[in-house]
mmCIF file as gemmi writes it, N, C-alpha and C atoms, coordinates in Angstrom:
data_model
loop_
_atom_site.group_PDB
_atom_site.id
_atom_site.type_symbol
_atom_site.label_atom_id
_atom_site.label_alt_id
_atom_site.label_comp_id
_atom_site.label_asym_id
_atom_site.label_entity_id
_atom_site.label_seq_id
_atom_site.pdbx_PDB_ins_code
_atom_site.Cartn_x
_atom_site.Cartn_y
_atom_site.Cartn_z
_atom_site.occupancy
_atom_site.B_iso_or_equiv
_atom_site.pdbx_formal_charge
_atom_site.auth_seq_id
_atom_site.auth_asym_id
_atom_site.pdbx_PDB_model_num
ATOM 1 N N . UNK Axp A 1 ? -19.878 -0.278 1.791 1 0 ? 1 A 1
ATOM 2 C CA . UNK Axp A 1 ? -19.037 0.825 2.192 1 0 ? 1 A 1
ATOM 3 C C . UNK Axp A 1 ? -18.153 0.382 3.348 1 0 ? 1 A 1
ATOM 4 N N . UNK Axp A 2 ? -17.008 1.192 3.424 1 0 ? 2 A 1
ATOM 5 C CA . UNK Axp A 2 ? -16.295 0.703 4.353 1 0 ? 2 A 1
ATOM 6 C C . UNK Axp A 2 ? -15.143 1.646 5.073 1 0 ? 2 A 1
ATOM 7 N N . UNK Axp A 3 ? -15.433 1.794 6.239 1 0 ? 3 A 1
ATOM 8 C CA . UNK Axp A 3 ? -14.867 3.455 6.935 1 0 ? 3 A 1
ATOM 9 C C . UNK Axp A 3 ? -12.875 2.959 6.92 1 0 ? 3 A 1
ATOM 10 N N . UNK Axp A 4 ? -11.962 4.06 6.728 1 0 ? 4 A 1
ATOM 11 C CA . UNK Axp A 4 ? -10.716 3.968 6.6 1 0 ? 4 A 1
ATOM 12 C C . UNK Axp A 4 ? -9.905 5.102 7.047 1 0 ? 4 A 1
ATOM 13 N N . UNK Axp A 5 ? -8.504 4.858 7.679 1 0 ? 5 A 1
ATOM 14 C CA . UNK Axp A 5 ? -8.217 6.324 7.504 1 0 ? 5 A 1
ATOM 15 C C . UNK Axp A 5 ? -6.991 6.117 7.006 1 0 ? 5 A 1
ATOM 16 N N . UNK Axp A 6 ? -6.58 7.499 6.028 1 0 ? 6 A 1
ATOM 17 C CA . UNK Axp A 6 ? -5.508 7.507 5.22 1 0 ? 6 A 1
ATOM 18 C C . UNK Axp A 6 ? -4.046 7.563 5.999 1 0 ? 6 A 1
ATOM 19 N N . UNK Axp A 7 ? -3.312 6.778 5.473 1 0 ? 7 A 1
ATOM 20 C CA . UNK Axp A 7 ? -2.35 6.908 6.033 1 0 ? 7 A 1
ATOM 21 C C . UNK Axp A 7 ? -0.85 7.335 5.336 1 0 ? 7 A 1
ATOM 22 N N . UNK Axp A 8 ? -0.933 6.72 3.779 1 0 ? 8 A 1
ATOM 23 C CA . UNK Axp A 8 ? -0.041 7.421 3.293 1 0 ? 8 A 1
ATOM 24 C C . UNK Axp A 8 ? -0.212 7.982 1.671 1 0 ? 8 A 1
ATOM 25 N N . UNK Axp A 9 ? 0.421 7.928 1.176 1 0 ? 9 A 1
ATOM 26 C CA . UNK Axp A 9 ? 0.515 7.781 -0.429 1 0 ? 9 A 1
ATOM 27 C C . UNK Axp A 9 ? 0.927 7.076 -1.477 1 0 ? 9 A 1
ATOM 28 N N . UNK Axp A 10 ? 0.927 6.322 -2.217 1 0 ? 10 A 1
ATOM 29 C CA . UNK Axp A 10 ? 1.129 5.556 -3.444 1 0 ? 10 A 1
ATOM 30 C C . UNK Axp A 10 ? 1.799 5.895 -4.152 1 0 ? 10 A 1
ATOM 31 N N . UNK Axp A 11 ? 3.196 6.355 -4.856 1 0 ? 11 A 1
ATOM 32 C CA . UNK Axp A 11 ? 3.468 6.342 -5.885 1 0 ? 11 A 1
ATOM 33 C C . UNK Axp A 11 ? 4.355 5.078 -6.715 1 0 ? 11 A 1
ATOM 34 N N . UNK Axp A 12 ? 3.57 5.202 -7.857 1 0 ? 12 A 1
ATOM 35 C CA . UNK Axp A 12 ? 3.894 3.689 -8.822 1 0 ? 12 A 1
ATOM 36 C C . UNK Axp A 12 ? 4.215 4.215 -10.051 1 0 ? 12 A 1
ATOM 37 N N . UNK Axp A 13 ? 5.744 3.754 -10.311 1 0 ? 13 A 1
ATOM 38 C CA . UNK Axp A 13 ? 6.375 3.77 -11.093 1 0 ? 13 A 1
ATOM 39 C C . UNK Axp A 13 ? 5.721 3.107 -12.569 1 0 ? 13 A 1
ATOM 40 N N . UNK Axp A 14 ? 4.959 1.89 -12.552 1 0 ? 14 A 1
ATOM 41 C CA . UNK Axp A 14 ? 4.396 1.019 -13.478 1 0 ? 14 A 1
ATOM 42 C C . UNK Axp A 14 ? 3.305 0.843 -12.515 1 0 ? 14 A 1
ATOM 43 N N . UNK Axp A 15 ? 1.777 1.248 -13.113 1 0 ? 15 A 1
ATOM 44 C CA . UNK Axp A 15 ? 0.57 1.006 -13.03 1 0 ? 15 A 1
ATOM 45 C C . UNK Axp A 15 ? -0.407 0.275 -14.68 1 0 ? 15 A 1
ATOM 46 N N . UNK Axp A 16 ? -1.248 -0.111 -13.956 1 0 ? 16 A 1
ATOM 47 C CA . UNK Axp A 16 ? -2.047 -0.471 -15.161 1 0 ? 16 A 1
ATOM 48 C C . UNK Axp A 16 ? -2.689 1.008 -15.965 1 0 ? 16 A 1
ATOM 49 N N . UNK Axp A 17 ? -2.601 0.617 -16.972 1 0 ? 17 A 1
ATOM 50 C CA . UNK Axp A 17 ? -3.183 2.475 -17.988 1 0 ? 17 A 1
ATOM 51 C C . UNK Axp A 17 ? -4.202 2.863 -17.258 1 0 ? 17 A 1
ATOM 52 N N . UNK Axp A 18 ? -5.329 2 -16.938 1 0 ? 18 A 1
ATOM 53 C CA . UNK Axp A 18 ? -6.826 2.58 -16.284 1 0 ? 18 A 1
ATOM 54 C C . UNK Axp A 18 ? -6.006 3.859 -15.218 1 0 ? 18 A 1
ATOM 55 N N . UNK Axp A 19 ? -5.2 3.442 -14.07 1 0 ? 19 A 1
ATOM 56 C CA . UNK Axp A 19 ? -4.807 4.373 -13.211 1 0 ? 19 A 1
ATOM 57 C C . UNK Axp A 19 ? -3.977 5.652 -13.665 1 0 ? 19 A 1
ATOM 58 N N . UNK Axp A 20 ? -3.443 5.887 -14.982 1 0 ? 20 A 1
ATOM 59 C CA . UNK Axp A 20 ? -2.748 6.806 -15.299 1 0 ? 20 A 1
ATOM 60 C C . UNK Axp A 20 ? -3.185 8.064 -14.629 1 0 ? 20 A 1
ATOM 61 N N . UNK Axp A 21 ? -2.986 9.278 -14.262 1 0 ? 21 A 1
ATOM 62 C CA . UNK Axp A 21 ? -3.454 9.877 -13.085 1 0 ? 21 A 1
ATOM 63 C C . UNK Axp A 21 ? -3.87 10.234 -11.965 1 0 ? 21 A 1
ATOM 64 N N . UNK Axp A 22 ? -4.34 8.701 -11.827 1 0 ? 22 A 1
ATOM 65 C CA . UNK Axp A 22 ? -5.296 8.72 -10.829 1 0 ? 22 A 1
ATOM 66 C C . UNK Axp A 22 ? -4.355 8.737 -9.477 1 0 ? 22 A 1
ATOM 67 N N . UNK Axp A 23 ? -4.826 9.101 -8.262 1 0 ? 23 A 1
ATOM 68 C CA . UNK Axp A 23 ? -4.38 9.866 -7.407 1 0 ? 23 A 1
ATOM 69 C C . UNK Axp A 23 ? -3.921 8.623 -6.089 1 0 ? 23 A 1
ATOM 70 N N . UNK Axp A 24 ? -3.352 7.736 -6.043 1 0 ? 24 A 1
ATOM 71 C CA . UNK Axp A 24 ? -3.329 6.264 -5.176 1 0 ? 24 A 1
ATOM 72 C C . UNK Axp A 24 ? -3.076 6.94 -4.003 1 0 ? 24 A 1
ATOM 73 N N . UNK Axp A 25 ? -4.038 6.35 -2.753 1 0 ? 25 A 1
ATOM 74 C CA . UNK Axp A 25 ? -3.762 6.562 -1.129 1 0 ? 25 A 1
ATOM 75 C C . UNK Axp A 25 ? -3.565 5.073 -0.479 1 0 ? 25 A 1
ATOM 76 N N . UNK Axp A 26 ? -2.736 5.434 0.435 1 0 ? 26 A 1
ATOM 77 C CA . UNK Axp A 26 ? -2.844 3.947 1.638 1 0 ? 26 A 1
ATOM 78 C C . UNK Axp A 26 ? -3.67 4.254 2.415 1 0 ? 26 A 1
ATOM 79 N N . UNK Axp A 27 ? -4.936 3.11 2.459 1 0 ? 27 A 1
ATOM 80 C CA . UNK Axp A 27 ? -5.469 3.04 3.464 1 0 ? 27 A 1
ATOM 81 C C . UNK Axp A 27 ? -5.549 1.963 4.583 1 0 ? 27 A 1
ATOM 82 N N . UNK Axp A 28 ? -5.752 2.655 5.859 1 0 ? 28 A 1
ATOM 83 C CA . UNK Axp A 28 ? -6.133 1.741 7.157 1 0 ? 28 A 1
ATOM 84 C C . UNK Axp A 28 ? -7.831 1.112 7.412 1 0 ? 28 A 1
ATOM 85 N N . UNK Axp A 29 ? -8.065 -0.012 6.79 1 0 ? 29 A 1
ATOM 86 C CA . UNK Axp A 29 ? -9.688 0.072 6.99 1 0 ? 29 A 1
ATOM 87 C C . UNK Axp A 29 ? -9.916 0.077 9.05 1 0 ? 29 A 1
ATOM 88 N N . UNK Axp A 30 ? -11.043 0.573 9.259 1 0 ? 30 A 1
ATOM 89 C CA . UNK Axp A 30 ? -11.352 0.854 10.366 1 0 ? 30 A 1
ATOM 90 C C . UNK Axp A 30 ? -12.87 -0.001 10.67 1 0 ? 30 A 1
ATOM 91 N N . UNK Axp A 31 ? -12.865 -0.196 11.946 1 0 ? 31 A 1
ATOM 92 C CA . UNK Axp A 31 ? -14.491 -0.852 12.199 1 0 ? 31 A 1
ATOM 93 C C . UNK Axp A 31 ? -14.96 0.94 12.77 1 0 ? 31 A 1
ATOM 94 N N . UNK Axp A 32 ? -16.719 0.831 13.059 1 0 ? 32 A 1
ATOM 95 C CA . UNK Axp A 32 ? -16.964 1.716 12.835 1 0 ? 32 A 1
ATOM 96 C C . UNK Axp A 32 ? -16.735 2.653 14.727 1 0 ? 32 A 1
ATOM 97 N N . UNK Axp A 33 ? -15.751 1.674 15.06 1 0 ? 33 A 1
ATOM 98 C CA . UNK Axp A 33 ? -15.806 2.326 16.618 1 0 ? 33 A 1
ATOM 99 C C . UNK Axp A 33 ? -14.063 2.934 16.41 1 0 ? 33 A 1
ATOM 100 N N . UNK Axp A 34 ? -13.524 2.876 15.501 1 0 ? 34 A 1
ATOM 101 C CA . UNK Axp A 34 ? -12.548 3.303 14.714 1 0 ? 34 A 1
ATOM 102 C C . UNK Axp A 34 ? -11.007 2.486 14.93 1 0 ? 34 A 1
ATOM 103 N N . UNK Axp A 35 ? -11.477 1.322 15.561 1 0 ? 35 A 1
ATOM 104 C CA . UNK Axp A 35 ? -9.852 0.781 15.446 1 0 ? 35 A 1
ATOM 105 C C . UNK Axp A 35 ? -9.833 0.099 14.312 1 0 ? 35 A 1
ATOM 106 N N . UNK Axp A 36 ? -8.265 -0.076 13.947 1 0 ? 36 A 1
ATOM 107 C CA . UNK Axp A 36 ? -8.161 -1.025 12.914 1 0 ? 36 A 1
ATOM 108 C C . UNK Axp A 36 ? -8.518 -2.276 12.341 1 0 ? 36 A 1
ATOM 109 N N . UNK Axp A 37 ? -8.998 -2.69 11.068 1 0 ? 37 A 1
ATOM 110 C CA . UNK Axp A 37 ? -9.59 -3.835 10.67 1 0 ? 37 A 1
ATOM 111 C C . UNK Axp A 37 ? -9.004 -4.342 9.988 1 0 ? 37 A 1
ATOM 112 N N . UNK Axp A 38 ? -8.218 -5.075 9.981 1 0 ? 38 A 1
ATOM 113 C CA . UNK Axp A 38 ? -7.27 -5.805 9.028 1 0 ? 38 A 1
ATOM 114 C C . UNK Axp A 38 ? -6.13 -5.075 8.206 1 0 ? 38 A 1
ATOM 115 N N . UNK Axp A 39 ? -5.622 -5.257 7.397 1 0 ? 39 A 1
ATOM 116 C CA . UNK Axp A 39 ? -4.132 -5.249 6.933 1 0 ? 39 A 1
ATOM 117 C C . UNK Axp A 39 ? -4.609 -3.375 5.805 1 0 ? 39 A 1
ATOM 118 N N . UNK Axp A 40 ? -3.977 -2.772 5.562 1 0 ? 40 A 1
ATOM 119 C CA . UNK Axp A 40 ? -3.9 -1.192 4.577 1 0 ? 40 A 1
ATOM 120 C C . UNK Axp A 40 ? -4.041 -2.091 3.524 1 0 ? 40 A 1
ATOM 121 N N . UNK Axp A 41 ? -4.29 -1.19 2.688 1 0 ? 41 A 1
ATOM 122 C CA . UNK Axp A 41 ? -4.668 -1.298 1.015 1 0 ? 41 A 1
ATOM 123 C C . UNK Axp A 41 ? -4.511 0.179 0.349 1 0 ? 41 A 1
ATOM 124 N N . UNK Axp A 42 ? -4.689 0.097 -1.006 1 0 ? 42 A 1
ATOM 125 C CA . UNK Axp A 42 ? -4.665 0.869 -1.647 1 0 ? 42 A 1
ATOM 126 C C . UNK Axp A 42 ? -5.81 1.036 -2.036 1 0 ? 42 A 1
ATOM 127 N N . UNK Axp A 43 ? -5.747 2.333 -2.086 1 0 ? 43 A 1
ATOM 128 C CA . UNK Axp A 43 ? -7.428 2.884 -2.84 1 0 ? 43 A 1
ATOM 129 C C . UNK Axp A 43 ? -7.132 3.936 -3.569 1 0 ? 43 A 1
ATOM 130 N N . UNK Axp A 44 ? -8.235 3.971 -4.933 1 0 ? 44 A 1
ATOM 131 C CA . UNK Axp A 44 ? -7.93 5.754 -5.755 1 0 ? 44 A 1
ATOM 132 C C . UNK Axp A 44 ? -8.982 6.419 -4.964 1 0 ? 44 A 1
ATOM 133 N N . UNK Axp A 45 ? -8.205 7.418 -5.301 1 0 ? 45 A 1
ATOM 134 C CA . UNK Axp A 45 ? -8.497 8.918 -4.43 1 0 ? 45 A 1
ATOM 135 C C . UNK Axp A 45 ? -9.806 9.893 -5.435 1 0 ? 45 A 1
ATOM 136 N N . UNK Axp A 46 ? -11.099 9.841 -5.319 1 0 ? 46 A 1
ATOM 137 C CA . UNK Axp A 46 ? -12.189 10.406 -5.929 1 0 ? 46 A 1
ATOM 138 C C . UNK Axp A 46 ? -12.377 11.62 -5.323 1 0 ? 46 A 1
ATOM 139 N N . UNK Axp A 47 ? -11.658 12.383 -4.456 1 0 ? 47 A 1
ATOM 140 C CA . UNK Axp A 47 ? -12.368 13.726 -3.651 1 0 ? 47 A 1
ATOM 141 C C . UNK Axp A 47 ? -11.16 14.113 -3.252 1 0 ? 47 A 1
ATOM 142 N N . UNK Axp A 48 ? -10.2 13.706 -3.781 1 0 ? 48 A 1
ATOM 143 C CA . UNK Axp A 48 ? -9.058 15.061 -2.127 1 0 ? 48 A 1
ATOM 144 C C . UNK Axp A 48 ? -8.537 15.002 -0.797 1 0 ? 48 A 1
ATOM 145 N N . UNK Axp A 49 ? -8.909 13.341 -0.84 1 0 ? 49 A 1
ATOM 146 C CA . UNK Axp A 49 ? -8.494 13.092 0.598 1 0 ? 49 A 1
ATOM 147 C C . UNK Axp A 49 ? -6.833 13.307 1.485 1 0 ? 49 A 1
ATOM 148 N N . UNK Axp A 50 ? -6.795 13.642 2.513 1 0 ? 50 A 1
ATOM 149 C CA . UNK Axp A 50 ? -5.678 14.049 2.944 1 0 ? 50 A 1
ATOM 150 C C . UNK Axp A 50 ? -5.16 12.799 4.286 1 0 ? 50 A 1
ATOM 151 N N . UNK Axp A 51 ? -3.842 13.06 4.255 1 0 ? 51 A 1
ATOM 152 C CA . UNK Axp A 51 ? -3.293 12.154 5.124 1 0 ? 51 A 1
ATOM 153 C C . UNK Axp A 51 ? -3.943 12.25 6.922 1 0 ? 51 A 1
ATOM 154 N N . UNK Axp A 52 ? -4.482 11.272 7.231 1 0 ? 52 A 1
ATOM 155 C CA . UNK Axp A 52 ? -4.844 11.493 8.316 1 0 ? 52 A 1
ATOM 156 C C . UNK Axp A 52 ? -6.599 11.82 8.246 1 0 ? 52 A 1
ATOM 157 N N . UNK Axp A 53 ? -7.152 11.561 7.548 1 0 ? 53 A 1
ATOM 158 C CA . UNK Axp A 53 ? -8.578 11.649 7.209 1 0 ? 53 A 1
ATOM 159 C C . UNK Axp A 53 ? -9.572 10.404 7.101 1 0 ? 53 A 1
ATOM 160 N N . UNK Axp A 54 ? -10.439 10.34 7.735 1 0 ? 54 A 1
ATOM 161 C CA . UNK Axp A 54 ? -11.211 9.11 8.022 1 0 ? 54 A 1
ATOM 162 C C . UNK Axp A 54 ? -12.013 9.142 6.686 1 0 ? 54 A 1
ATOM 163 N N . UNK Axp A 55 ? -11.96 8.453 5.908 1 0 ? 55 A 1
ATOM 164 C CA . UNK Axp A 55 ? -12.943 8.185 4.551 1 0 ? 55 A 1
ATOM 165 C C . UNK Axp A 55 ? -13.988 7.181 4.36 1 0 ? 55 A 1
ATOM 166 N N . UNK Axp A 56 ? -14.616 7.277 3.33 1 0 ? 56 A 1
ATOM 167 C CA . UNK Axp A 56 ? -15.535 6.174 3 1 0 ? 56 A 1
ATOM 168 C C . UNK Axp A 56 ? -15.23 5.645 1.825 1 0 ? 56 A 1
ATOM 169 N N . UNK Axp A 57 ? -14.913 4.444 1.581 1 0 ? 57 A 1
ATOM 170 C CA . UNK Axp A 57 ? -14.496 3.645 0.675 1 0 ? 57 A 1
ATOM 171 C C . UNK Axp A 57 ? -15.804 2.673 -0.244 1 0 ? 57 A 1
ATOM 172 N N . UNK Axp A 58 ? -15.319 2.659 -1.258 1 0 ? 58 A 1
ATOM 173 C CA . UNK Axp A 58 ? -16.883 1.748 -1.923 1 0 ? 58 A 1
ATOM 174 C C . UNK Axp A 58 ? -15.913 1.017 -2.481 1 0 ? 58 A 1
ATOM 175 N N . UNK Axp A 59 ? -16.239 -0.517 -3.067 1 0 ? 59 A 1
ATOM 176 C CA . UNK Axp A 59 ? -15.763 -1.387 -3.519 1 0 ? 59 A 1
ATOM 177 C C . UNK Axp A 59 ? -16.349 -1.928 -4.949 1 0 ? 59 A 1
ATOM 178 N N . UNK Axp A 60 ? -17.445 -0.553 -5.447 1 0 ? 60 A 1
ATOM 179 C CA . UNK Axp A 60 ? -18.136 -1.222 -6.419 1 0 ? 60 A 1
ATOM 180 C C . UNK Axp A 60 ? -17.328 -0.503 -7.892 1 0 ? 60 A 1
ATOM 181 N N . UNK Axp A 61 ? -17.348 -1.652 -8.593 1 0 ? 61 A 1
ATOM 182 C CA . UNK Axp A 61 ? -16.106 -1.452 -9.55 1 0 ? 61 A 1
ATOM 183 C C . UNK Axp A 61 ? -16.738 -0.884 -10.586 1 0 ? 61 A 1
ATOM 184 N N . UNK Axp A 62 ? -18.303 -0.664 -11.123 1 0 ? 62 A 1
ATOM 185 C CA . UNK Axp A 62 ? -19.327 0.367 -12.025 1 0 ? 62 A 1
ATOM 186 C C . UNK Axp A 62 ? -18.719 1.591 -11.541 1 0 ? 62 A 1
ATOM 187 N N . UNK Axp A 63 ? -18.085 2.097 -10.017 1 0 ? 63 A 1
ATOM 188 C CA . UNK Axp A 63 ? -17.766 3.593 -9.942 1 0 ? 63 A 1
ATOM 189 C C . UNK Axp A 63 ? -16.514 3.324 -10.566 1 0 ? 63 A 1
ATOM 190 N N . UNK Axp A 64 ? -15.802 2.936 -10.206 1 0 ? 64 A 1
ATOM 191 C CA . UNK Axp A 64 ? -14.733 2.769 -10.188 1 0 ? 64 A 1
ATOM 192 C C . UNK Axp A 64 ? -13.991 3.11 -11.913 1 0 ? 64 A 1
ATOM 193 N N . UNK Axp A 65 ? -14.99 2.155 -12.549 1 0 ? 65 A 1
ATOM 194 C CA . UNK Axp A 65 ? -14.904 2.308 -14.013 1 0 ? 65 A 1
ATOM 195 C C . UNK Axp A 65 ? -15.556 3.597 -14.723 1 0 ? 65 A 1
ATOM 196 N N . UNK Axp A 66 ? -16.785 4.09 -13.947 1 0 ? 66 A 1
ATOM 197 C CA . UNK Axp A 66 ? -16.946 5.576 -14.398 1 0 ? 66 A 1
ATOM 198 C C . UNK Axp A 66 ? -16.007 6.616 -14.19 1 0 ? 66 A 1
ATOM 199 N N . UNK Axp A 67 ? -15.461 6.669 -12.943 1 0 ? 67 A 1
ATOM 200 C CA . UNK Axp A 67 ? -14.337 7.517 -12.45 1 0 ? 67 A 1
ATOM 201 C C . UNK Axp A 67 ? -13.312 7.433 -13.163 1 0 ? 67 A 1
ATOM 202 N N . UNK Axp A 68 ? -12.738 6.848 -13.39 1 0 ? 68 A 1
ATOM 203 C CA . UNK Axp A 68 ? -11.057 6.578 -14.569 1 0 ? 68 A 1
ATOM 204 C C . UNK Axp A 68 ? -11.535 6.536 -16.251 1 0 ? 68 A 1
ATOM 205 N N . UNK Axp A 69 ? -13.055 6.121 -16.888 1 0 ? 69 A 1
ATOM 206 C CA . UNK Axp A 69 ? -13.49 6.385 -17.763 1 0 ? 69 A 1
ATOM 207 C C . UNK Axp A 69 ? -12.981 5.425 -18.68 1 0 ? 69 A 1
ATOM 208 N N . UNK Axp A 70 ? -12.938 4.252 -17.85 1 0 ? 70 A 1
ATOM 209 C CA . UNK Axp A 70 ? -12.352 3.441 -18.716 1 0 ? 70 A 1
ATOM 210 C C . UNK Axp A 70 ? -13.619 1.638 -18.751 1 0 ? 70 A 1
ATOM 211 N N . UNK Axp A 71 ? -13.601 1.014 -19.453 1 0 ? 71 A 1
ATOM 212 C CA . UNK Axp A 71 ? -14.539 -0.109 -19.574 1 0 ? 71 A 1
ATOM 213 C C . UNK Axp A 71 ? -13.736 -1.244 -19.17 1 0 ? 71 A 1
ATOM 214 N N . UNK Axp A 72 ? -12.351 -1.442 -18.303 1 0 ? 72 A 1
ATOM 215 C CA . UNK Axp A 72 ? -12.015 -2.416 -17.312 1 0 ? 72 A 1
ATOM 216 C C . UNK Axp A 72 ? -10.981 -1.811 -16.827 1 0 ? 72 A 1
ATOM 217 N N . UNK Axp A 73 ? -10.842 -1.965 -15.579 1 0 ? 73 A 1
ATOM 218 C CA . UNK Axp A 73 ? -9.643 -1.718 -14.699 1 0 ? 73 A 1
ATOM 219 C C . UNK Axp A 73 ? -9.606 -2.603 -13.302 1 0 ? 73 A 1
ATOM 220 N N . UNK Axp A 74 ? -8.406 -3.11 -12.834 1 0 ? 74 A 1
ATOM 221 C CA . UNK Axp A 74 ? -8.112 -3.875 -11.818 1 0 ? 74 A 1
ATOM 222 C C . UNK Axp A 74 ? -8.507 -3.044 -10.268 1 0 ? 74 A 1
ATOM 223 N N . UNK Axp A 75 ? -8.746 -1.563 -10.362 1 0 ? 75 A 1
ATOM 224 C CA . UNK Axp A 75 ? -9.497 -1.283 -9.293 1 0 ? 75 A 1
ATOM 225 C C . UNK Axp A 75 ? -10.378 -1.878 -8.579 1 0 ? 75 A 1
ATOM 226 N N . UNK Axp A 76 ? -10.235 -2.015 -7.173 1 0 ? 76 A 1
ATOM 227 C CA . UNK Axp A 76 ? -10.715 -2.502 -6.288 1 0 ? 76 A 1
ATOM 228 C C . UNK Axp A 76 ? -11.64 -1.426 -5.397 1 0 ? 76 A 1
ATOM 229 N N . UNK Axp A 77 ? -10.873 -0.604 -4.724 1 0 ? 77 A 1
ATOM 230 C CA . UNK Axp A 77 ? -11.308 -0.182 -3.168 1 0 ? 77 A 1
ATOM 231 C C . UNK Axp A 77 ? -11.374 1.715 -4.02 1 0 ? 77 A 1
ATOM 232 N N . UNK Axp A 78 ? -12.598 2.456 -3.781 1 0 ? 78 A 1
ATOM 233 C CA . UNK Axp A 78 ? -11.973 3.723 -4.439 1 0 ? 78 A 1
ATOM 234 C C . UNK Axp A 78 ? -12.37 5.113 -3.141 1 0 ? 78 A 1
ATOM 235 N N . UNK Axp A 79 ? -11.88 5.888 -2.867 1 0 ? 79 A 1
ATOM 236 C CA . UNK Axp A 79 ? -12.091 6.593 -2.001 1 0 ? 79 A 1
ATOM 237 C C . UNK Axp A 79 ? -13.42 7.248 -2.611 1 0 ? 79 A 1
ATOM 238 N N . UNK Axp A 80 ? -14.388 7.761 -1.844 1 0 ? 80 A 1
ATOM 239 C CA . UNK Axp A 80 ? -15.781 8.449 -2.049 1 0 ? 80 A 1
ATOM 240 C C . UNK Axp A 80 ? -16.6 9.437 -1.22 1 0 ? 80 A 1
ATOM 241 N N . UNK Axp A 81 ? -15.714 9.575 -0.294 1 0 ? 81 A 1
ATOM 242 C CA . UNK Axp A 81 ? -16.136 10.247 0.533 1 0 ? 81 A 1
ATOM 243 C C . UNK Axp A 81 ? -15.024 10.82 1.924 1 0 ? 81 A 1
ATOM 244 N N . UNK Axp A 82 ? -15.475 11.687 2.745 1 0 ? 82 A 1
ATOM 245 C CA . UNK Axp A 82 ? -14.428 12.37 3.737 1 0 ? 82 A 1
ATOM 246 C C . UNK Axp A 82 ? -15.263 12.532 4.855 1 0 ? 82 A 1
ATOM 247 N N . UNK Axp A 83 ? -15.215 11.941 5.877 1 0 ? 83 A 1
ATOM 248 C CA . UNK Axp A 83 ? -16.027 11.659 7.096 1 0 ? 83 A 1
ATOM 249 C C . UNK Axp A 83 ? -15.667 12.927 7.766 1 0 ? 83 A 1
ATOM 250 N N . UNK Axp A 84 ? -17.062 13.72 8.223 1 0 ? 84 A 1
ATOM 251 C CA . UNK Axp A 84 ? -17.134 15.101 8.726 1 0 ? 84 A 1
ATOM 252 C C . UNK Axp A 84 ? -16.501 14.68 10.503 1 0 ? 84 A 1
ATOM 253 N N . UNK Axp A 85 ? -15.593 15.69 10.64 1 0 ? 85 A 1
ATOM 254 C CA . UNK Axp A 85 ? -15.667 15.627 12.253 1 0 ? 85 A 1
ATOM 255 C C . UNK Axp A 85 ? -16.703 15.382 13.057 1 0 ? 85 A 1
ATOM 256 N N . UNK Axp A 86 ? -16.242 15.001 14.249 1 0 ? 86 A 1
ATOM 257 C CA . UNK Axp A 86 ? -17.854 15.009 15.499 1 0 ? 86 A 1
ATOM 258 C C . UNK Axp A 86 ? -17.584 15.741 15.983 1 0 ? 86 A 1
């Protein structure tokens, strides 16, 4: 798992079919004291996440492939969660 916060949105003109719908966010990965950890990425969006929202990211591509319902996709990073305020 790996904590992030959203920063923008994705839209792609030409995606691979697996993503057809699927909801693309930019993310900022974060260490867990919340500054930035290396370079944004893209992640699909599994819950609703909103701009400016600290998430939890999984990298395991069994969700990834249940979620889009497909038996291969180039998904990587997929949003899974929405980190409750403190």
């Amino acid at each position: 798992m790996q904590l992030a916060t959203v920063i923008g949105r994705v839209t792609a003109t030409l995606k691979h079919e697996s993503m057809r719908g699927a909801k693309l966010m930019l993310v900022q990965p974060q260490t867990i004291a919340g500054t930035p950890d290396g370079e944004p990425f893209v992640a699909v969006d599994a819950v609703g996440a909103a701009m400016g929202q600290r998430v939890m990211l999984t990298s395991d591509g069994r969700f990834s492939r249940s979620l889009l319902k497909v038996d291969a996709t180039p998904v990587r990073w997929t949003i899974i969660g929405i980190k409750d305020d403190e």
